[in-house]
C-alpha positions in Angstrom: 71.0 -29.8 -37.0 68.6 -32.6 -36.9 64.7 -32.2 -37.9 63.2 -31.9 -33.9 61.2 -29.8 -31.6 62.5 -30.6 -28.2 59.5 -29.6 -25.2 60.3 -27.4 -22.2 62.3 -29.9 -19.7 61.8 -28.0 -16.5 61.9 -29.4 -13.1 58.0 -29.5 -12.8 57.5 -31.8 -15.9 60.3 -34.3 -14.6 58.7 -34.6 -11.6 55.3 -35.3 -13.2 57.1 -37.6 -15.7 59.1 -39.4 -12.5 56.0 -40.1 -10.5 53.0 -40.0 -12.5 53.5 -41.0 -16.0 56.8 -43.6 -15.8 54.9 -45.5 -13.1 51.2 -44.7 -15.1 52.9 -46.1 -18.6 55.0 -49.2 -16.4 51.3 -50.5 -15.5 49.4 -50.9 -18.5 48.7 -54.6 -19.2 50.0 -54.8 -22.2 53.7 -53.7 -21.6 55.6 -56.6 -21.1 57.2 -58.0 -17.4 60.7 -59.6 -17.9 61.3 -58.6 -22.0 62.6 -55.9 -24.2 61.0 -52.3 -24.0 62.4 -49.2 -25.6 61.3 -45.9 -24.8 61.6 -43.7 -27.7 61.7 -40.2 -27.3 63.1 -41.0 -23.3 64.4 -37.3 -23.1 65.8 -36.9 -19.7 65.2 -40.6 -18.7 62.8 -39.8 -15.7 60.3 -42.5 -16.8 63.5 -45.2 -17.1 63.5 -46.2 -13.6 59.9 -46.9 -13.0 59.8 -48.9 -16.2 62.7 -51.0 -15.2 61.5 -51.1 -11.6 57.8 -52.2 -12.5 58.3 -53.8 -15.8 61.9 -55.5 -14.8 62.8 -55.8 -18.9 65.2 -58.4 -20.0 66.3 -55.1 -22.1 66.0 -51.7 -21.5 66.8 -49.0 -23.9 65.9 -45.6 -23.9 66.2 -43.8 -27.3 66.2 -40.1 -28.2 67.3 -37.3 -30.6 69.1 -34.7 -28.7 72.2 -35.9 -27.5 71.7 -33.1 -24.4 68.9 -34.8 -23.2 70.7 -38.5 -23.5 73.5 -37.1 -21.3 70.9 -35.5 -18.4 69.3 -39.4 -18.8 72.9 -41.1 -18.4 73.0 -39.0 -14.7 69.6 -39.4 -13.9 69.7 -43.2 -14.7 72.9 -43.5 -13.0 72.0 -41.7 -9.6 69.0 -44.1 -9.2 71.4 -47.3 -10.4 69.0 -48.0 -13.4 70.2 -50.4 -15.8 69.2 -48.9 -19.6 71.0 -48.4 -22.5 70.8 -44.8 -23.7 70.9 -44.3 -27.7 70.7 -41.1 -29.7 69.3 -41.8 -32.9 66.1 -40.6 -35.1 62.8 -42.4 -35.2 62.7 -42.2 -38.4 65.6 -44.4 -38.6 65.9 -46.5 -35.7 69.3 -47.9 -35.0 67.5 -51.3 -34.4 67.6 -54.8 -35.9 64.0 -55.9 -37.3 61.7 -57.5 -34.5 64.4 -56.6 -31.5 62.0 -55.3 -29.1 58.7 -56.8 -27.7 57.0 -53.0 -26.8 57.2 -49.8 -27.9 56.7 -46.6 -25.6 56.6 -43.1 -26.2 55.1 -41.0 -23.6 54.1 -37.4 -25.0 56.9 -37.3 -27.7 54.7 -38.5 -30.7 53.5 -34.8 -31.5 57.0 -34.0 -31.7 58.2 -36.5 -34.4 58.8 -34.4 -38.3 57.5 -37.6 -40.1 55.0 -39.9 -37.8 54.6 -42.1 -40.7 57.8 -43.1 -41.1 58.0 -42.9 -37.0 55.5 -45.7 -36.8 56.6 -48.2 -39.8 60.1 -48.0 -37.9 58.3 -48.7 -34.5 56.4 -51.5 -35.9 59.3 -52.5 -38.1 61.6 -53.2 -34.5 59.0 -55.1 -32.9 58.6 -58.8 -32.2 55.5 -60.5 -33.9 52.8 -59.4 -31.6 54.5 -56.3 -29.7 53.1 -53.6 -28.6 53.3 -49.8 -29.4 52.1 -48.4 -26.6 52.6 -44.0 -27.1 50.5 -41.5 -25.4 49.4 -37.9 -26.4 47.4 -34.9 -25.1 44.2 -34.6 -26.5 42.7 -30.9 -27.6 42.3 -28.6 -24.5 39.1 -28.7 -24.2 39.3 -32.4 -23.1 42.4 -32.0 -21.0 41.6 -29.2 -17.9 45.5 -29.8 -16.8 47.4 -28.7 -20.0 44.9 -26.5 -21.0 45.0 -24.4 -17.0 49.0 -24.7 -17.7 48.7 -22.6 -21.7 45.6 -20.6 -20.0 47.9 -19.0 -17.3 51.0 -18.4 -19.5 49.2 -17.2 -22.4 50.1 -13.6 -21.7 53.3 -14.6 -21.0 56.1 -14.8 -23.4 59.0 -17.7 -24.0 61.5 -16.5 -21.2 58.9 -14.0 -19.0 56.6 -17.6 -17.7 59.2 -18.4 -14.8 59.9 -14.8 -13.5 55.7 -14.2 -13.7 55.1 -14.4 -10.1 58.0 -15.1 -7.8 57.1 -18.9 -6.2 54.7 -19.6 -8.5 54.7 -23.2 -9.9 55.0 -26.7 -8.5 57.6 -27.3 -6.4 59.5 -30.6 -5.7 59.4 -32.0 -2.6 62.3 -34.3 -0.2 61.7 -36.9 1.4 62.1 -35.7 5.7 
């Protein structure tokens, strides 16, 4: 199979992802209004909508290596009538003419990549003259209390005993009344 580590894709992170870090990443001011964004590394497409609703791109194309996690994105994109284009393809190769997009974003998927050398000449490489690559990444532990709470209390835990640890532990999403 493909060269890729693919992170945990539970329901807490896609709620994070859906209403903290889509709309967090949408605002920076230097992602373009009204252009062409790709999201590389979109996973399950929570951030999509609050990058098309905030950024309103000419073009919107969410790009990622497991075609699993482009199908959950193709539902989740759907459901909230989002229009993006979902492609599964490698950073390391993207399936993009030079200079097509005008930003870059990769939101936590950077640490991830097998070659991030080859990742970013291919970013830079699909970018207009003056686009941004916008990506962000956790720092060490000790400067992130969040993440580092999160390994704390699972660190006696192993891969498949975390959920069962303490029934009801863990975020839960919440509806709208």
């Amino acid at each position: 199979g493909p060269e890729h580590t693919t992170p945990p894709n539970g329901a807490w992170r896609d709620v994070m992802r859906g209403h903290l870090e889509g709309p967090a990443i949408a605002r920076l001011p230097h992602l373009p209004r009204g252009q062409r964004i790709r999201e590389v590394g979109c996973g399950s497409g929570i951030a999509l909508p609050a990058i098309k609703h905030l950024c309103q791109p000419e073009i919107l194309v969410g790009l990622d290596i497991d075609d699993a996690l482009i199908a959950q994105a193709r539902a989740h994109i759907e459901a909230r009538q989002t229009k993006a284009e979902l492609v599964v393809g490698d950073v390391r190769a993207l399936p993009f003419a030079d200079a097509s997009f005008d930003a870059a974003v990769c939101q936590f998927g950077v640490m991830f990549f097998p070659d991030q050398d080859k990742a970013h000449r291919e970013a830079f490489r699909a970018l207009s003259p003056g686009g941004h690559h916008l990506f962000k990444v956790w720092d060490s532990h000790r400067s992130n209390p969040f993440p580092r709470i999160m390994h704390e209390g699972a660190g006696g835990f192993g891969p498949n005993e975390a959920p069962r640890a303490r029934k009801g532990a863990g975020p839960r999403p919440r509806r709208r009344p």
